[in-house]
RODO-2510 file (C-alpha; in nm, 4 decimals, decimal comma):
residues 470
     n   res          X          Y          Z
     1     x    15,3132     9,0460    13,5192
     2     x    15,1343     8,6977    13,5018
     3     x    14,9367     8,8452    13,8337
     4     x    14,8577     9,1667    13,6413
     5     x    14,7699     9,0145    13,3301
     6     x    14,5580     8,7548    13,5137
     7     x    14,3301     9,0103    13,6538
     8     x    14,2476     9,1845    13,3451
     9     x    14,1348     8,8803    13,2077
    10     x    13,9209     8,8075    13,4737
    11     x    13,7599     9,1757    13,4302
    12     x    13,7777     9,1303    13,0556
    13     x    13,5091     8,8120    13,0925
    14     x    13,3538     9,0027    13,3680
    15     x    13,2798     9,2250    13,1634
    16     x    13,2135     9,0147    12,8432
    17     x    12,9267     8,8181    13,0886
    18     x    12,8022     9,1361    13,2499
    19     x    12,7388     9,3722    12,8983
    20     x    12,6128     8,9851    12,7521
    21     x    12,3333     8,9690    12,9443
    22     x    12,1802     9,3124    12,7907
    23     x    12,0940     9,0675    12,4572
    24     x    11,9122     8,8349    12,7571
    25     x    11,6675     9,1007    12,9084
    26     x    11,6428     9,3194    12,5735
    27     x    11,5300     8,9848    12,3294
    28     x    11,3510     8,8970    12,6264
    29     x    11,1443     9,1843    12,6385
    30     x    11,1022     9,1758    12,2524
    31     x    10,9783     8,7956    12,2231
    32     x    10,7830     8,7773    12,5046
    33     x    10,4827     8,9609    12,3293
    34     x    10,5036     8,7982    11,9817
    35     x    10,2480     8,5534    12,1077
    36     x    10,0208     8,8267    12,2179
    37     x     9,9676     8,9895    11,9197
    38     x     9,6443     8,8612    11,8483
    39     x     9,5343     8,9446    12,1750
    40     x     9,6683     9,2817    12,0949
    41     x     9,4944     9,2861    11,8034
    42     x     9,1569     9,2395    11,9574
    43     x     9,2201     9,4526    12,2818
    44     x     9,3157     9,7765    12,1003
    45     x     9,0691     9,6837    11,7945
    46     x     9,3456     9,7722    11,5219
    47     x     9,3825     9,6166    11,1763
    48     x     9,6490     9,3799    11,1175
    49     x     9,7989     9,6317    10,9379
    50     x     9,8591     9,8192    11,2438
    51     x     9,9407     9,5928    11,4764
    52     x    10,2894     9,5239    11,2448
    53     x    10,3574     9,9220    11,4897
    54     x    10,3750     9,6939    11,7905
    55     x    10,7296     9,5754    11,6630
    56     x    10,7674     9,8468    11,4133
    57     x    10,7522    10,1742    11,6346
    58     x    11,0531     9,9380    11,8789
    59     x    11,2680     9,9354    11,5432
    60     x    11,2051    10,2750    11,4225
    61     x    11,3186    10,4207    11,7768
    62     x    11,5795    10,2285    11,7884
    63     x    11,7033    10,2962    11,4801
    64     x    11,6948    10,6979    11,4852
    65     x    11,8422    10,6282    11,8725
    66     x    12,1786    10,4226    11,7752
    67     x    12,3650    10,6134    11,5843
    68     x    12,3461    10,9116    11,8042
    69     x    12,3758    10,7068    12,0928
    70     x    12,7075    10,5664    11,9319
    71     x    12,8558    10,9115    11,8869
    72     x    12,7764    11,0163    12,2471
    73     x    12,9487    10,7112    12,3498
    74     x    13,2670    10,8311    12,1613
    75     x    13,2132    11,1421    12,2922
    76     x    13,1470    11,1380    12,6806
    77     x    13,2266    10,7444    12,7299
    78     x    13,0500    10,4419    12,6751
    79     x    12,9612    10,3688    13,0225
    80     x    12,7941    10,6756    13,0987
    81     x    12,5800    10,6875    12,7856
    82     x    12,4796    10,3335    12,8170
    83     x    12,3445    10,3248    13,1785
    84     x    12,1326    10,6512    13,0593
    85     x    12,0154    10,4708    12,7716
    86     x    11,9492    10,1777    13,0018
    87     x    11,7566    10,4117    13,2343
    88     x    11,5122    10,5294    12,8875
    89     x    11,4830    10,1434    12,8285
    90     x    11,3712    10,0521    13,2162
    91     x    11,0765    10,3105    13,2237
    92     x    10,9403    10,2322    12,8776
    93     x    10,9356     9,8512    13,0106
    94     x    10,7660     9,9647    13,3635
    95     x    10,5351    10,1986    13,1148
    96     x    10,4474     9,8654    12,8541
    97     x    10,2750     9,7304    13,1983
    98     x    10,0317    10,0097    13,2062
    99     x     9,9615    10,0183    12,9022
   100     x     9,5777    10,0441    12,8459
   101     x     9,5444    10,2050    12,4694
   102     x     9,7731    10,1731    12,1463
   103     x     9,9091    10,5101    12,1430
   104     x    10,0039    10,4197    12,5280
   105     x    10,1534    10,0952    12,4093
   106     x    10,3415    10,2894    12,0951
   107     x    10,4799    10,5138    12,3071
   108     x    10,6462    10,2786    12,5656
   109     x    10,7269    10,0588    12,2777
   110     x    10,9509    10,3855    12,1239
   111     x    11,0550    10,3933    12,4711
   112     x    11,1937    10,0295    12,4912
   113     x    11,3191    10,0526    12,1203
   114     x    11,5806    10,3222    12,2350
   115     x    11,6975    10,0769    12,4450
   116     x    11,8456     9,9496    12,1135
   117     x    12,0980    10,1556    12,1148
   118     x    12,3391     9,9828    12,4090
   119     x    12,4029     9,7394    12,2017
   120     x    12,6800     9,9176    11,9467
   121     x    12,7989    10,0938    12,2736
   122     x    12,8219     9,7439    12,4530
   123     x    12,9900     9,6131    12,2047
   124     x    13,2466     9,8821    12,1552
   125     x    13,3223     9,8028    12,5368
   126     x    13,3893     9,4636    12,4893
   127     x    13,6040     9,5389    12,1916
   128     x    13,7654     9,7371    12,4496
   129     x    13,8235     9,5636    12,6900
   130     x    13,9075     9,1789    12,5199
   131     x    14,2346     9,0654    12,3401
   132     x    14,2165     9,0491    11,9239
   133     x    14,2653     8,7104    11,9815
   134     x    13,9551     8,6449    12,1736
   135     x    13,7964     8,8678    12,0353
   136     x    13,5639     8,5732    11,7947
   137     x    13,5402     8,4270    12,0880
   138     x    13,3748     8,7593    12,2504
   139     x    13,1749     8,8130    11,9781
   140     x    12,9921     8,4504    11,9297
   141     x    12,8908     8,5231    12,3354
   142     x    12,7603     8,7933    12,3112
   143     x    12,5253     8,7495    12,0127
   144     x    12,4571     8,3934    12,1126
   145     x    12,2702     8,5722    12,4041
   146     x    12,0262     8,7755    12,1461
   147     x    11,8742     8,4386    12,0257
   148     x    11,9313     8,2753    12,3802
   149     x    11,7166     8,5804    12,5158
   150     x    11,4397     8,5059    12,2404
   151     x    11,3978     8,1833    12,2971
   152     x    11,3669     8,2715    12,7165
   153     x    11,1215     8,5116    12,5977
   154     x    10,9483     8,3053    12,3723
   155     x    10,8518     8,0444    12,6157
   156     x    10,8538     8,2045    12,9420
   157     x    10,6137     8,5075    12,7817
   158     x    10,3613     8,2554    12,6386
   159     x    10,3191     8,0839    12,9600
   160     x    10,2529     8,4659    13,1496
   161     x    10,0615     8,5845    12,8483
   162     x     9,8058     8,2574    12,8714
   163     x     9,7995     8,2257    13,2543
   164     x     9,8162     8,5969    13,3654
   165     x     9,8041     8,8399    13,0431
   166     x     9,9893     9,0375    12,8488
   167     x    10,0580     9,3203    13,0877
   168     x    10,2186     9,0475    13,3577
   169     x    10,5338     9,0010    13,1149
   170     x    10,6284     9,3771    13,0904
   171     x    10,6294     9,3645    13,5199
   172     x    10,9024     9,0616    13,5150
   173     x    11,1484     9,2149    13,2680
   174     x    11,1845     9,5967    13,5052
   175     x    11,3143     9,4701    13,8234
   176     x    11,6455     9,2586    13,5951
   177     x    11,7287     9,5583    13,3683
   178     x    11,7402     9,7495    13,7073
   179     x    11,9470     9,5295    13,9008
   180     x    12,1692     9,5069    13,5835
   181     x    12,2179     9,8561    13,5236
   182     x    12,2957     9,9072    13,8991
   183     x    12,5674     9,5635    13,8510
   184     x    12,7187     9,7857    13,5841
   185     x    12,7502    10,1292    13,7770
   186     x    12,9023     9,9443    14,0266
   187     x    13,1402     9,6911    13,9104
   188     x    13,1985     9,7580    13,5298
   189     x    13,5205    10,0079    13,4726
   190     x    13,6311    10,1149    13,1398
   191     x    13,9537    10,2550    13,0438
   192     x    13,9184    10,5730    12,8400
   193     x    14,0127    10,5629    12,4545
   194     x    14,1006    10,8465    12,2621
   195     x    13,7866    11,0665    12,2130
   196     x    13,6337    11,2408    11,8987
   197     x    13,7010    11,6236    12,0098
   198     x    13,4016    11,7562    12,1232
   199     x    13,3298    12,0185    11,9779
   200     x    13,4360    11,8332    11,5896
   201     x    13,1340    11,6475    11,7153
   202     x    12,7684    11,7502    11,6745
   203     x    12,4990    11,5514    11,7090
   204     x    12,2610    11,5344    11,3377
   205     x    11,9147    11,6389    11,4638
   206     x    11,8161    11,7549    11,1809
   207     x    11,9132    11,4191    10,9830
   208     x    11,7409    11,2435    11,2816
   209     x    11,4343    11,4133    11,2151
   210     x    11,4471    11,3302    10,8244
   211     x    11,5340    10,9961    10,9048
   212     x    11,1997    10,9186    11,1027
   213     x    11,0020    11,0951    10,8695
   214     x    11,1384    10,8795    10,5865
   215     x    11,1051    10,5412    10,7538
   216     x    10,7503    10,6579    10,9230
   217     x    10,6221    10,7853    10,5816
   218     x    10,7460    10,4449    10,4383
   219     x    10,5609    10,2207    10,6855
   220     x    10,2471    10,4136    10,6976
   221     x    10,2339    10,3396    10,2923
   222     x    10,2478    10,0006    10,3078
   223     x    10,0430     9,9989    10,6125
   224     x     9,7258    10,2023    10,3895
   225     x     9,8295     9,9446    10,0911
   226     x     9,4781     9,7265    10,1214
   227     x     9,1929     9,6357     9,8948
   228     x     9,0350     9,9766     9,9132
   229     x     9,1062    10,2142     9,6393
   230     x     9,0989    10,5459     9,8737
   231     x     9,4107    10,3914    10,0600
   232     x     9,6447    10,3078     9,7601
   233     x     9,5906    10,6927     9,7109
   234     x     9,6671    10,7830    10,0625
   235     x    10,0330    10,5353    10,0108
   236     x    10,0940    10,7109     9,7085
   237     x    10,0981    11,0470     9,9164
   238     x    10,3035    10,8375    10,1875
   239     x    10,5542    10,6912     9,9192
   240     x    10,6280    11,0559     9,8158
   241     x    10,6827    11,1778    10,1083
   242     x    10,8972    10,9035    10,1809
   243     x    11,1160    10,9888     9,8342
   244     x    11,1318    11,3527     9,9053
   245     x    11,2463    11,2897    10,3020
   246     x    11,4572    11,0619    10,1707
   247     x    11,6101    11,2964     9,9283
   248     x    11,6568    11,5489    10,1992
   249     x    11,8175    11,3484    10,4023
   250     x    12,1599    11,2389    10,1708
   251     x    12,1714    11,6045    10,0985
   252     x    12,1955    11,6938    10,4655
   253     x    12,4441    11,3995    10,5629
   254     x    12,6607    11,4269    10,2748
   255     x    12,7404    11,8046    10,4216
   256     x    12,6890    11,7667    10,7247
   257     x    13,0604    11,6759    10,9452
   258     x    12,9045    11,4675    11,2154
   259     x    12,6306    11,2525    10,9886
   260     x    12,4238    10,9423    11,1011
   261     x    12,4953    10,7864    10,8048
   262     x    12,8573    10,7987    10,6448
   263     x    12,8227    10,7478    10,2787
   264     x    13,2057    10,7655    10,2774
   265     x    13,2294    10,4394    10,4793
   266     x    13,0479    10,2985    10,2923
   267     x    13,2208    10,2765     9,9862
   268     x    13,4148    10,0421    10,1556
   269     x    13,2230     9,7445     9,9382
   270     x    13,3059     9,5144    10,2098
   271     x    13,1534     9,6900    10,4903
   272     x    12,8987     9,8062    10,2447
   273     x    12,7497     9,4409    10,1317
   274     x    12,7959     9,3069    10,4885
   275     x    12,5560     9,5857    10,6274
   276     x    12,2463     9,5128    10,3169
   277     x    12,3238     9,1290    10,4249
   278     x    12,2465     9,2088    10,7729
   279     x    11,9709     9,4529    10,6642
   280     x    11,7804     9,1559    10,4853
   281     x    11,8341     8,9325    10,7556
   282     x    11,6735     9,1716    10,9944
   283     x    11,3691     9,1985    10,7735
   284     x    11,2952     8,8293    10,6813
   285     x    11,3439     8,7559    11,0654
   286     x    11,0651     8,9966    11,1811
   287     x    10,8475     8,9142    10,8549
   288     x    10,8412     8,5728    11,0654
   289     x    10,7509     8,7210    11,3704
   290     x    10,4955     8,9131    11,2928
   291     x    10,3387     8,6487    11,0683
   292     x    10,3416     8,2801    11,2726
   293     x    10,1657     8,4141    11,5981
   294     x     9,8472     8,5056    11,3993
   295     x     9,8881     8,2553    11,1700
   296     x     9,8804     7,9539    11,4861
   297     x     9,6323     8,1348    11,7121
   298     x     9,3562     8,2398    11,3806
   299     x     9,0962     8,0185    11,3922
   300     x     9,0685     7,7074    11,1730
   301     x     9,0292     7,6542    10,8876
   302     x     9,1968     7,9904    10,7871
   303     x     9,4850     7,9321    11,0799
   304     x     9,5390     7,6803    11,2935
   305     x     9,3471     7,7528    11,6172
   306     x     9,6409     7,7238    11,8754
   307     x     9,6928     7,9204    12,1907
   308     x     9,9976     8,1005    12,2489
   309     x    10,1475     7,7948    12,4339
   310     x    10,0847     7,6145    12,0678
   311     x    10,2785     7,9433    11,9256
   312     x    10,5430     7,9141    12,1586
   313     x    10,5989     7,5425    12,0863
   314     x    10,6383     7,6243    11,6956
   315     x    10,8453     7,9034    11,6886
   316     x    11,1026     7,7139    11,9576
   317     x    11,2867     7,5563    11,7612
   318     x    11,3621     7,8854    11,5384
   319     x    11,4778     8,0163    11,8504
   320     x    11,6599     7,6859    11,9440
   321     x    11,8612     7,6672    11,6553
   322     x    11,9450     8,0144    11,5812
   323     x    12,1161     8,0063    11,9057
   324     x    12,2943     7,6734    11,8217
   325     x    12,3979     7,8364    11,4975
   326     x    12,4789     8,1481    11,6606
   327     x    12,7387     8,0173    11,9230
   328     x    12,8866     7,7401    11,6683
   329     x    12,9413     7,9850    11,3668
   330     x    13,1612     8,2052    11,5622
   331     x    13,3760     7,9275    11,6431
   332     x    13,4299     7,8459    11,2893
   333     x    13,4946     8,1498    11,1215
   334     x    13,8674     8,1083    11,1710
   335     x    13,8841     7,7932    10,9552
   336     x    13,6094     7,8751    10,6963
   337     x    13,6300     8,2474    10,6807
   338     x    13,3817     8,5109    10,7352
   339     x    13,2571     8,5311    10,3346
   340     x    13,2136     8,1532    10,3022
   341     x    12,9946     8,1439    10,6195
   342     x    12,8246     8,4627    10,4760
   343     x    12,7373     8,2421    10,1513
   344     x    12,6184     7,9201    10,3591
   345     x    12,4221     8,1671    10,5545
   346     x    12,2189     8,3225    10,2518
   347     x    12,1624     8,0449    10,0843
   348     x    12,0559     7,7766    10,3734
   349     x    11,8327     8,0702    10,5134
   350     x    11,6427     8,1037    10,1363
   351     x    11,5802     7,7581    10,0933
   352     x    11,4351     7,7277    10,4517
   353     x    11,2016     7,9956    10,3111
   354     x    11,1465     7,8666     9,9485
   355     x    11,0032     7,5338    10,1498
   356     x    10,8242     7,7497    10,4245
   357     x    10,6502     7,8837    10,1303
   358     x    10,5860     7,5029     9,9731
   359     x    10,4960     7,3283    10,2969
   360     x    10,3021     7,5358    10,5420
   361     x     9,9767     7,3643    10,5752
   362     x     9,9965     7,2033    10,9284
   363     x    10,2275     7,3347    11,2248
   364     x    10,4588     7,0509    11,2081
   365     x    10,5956     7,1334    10,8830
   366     x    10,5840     7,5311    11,0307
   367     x    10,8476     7,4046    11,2417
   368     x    11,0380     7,2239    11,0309
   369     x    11,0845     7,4687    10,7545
   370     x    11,1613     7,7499    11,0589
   371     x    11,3859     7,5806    11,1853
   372     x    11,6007     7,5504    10,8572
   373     x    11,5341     7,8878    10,7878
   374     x    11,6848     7,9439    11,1077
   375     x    12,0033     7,7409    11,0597
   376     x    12,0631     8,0308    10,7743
   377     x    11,9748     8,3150    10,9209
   378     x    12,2126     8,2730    11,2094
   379     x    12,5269     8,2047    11,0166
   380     x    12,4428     8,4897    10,7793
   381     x    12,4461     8,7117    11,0678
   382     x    12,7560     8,6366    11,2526
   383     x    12,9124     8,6006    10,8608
   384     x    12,7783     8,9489    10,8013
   385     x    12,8547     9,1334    11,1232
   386     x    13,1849     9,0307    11,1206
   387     x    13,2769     9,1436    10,7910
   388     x    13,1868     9,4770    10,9352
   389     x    13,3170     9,4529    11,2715
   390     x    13,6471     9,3532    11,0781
   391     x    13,6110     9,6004    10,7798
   392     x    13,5954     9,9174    11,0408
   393     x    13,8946    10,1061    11,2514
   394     x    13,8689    10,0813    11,6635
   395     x    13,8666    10,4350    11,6787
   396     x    13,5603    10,4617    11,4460
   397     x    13,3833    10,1764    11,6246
   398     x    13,0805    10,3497    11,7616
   399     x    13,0080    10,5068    11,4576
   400     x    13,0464    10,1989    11,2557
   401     x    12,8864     9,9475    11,4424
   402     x    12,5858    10,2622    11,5407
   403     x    12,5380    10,2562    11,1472
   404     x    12,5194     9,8759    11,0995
   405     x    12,2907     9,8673    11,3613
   406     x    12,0502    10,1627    11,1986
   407     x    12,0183     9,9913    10,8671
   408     x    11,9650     9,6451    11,0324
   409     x    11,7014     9,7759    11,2255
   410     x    11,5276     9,9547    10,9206
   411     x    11,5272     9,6110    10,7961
   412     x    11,2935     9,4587    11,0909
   413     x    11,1017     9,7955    11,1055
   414     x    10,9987     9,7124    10,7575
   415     x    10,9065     9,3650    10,8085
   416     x    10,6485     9,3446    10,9899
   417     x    10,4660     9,6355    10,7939
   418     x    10,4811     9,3775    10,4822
   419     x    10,3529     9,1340    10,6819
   420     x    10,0809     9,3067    10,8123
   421     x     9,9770     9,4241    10,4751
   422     x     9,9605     9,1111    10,3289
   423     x     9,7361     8,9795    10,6368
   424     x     9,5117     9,2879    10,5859
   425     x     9,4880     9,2898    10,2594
   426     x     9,3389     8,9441    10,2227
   427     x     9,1065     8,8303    10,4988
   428     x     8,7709     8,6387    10,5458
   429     x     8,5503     8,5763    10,7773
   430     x     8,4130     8,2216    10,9553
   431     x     8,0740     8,1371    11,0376
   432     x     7,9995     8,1621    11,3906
   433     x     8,3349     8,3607    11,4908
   434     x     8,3470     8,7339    11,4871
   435     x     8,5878     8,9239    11,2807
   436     x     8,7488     8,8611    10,9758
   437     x     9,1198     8,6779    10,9329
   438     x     9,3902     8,6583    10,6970
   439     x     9,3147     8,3917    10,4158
   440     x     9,6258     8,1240    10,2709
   441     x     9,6653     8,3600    10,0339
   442     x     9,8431     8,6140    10,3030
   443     x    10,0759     8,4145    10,3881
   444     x    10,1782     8,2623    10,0260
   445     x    10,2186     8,5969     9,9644
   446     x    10,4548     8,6548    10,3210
   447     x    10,6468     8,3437    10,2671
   448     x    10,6751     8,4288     9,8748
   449     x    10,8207     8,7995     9,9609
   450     x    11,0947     8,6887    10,2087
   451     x    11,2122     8,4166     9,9611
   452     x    11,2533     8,6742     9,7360
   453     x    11,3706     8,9562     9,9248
   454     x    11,6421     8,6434    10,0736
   455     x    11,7458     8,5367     9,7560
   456     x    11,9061     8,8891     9,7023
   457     x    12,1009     8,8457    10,0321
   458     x    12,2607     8,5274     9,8355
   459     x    12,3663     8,7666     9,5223
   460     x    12,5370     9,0372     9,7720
   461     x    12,7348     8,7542     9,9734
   462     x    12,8103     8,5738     9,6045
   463     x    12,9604     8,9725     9,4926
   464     x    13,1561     8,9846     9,8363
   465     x    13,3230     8,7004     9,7803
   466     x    13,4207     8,7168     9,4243
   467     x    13,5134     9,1008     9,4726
   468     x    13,7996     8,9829     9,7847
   469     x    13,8697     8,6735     9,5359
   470     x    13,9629     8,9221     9,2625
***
């Protein structure tokens, strides 16, 4: 027996390390091209507006792609549906290499954003596959590789990006998620639960459909909200569209039996709360990516005039310390709880943005105030995702953790569109330089949102808590 049980641990870790690395090479992917944004900017000539689509179309892919992905995965077993998705996610990498015009970059970007959707089904392996007991354990590994991933990304992109170009980093991600999906094929078994019935399972294209028109529609508002009076006009046609989709779309999932979003779930308050936690964390987290690239690399005095070395260098420790906070918060949830760390979480996180917004004015402080906001962000997110992991039956898993994923993404599809209509709605222009660039007034505006938007976080962990309490 010892023998026996000996080698499925070693297979359980195995497999824990192997399905881990997908958070390396996917955050990898994602952060290495934050610091070419404004090189984006200027080599596809696009507002700042619409270069928040570089990250946004990624998130909106992914987030249509998960939940269905996590059903399949019920369905027809996790393995198989994951090295297909990891297939979709190799040749929109390989395509981000060639890209040589937006709608070229968009569409490999959708490409790579479906990608997303291993991530619930890797997960649902691992719970698989790992003791309850370890189980904490499991989970602080594999999402310490998410911000591990970023910072790789982070530092090892900037250094391509200013010594080779942008198109170089797309070329060093394909040959690893090859060699890892081919590592998985080979070596990576998975017992078979019991499966959803087939044919009690149908995949929600229709609510699909809705779904990206609503979150598209959304974007594309705030994208068209600038100074001009023609485009408030144009988001007021977006914003209804995005209502009406919207509408549509709770109709359809509320009849339909195989939805992408269970509204019965979620009057479970507890998985509920944890999911609009994880949802705000998401946004304010891309809000900062889209914003601190073109904020070091403008020009001074509206920016900073850094390179994307200098970008790399301040937005380290972010990624330093979310990893720190990452690994040593799942450690600690035994003795603190989940909710408590949830609470810490919400509130560190909007003080590190309440003094972003105060203290902004030279790149030290930058990194200072990221890096506290940091410290929050990753204890809100383990708090939060393991209330749901937690708050949701085995069997149900895919679907669960699918969902949670969805919503969280919506959250950092929506981001960067704020973001990017703050930077386009206020710009100027220096003598001498060509172009125009967002004024100090963008990014009071940025810092002011996400303190906001953060604060609300605080008020759904503060309910949680009070609502177990009683």
């Amino acid at each position: 027996m010892s023998l026996e049980k000996e080698k499925i641990d070693r297979s359980a870790w195995l497999t824990l390390g192997t399905l881990s690395c997908l958070g390396l090479i996917a955050m990898y992917g994602e952060t290495m091209v934050l610091p070419a944004i404004p090189t984006l900017i200027v080599d596809f000539e696009m507002p700042y507006s619409t270069s928040s689509w570089i990250l946004s179309s990624y998130m909106i892919a992914g987030a249509v792609a998960t939940p269905i992905a996590g059903k399949l995965s019920d369905v027809y077993g996790r393995k198989k549906i994951l090295l297909i998705v990891m297939s979709i996610y190799s040749v929109g990498i390989l395509a981000g290499g060639f890209a040589n015009s937006l709608p070229f970059m968009l569409a490999a970007r959708a490409a790579q954003g479906i990608g997303i959707s291993m991530f619930p089904i890797a997960f649902g392996i691992i719970r698989e596959v790992l003791p309850v007991k370890k189980l904490a354990v499991g989970q602080s590994i594999f999402t310490a590789t998410f911000p591990a991933g970023a910072t790789i990304g982070l530092l090892v992109g900037a250094n391509i990006i200013q010594n080779y170009g942008w198109h170089a980093t797309f070329f060093t991600v394909f040959p690893i998620a090859v060699i890892l999906g081919l590592f998985i094929l080979k070596f990576i078994h998975v017992d078979s639960l019991s499966k959803i019935s087939e044919h009690k399972m149908s995949i929600d294209v229709k609510g699909s459909m809705f779904l990206a028109i609503t979150i598209i529609s959304f974007l594309v508002g705030i994208s068209n909200l600038e100074n001009n009076i023609g485009h408030v006009y144009e988001s007021f046609i977006f914003f209804a569209v995005t209502i009406i989709s919207l509408i549509v779309f709770i109709i359809m999932e509320k009849r339909t039996e195989s939805p992408l979003i269970d509204f019965k779930m979620l009057t479970n308050k507890m998985l509920l709360f944890g999911i609009l936690i994880l949802l705000i964390v998401g946004l304010c987290t891309f809000m900062v990516y889209q914003t601190i690239p073109i904020m070091i690399q403008s020009p001074q005095p509206l920016g900073f005039g850094g390179t994307e070395l200098t970008t790399a260098t301040v937005q380290l420790p972010f990624m330093l310390i979310f990893l720190v906070g990452s690994i040593t918060s799942g450690f600690t949830l035994d003795r603190i709880g989940n909710k408590r760390l949830t609470i810490i979480g919400t509130i560190v996180g909007t003080v590190g943005f309440f003094t972003l917004l105060l203290f902004h004015s030279t790149d030290y402080m930058v990194t200072i105030t990221l890096a506290i906001v940091a410290a929050g962000l990753s204890l809100a997110f383990i708090g939060g995702f393991n209330i749901v992991l937690l708050s949701t039956p085995i069997q149900f898993a895919g679907i669960a953790l699918g969902m949670t994923l969805l919503l969280n993404l919506i959250g950092q599809s929506i981001g960067p569109s704020i973001a990017g209509m703050f930077q386009q709605m206020h710009r100027s222009t220096i003598e001498g330089i060509t172009g125009s660039f967002p004024t100090p007034d963008a990014y009071n505006l940025i810092f002011l949102t996400a303190f906001v938007i953060s604060l609300t976080s605080v008020v759904f962990a503060i309910s949680l808590n009070r609502k177990v309490l009683a």
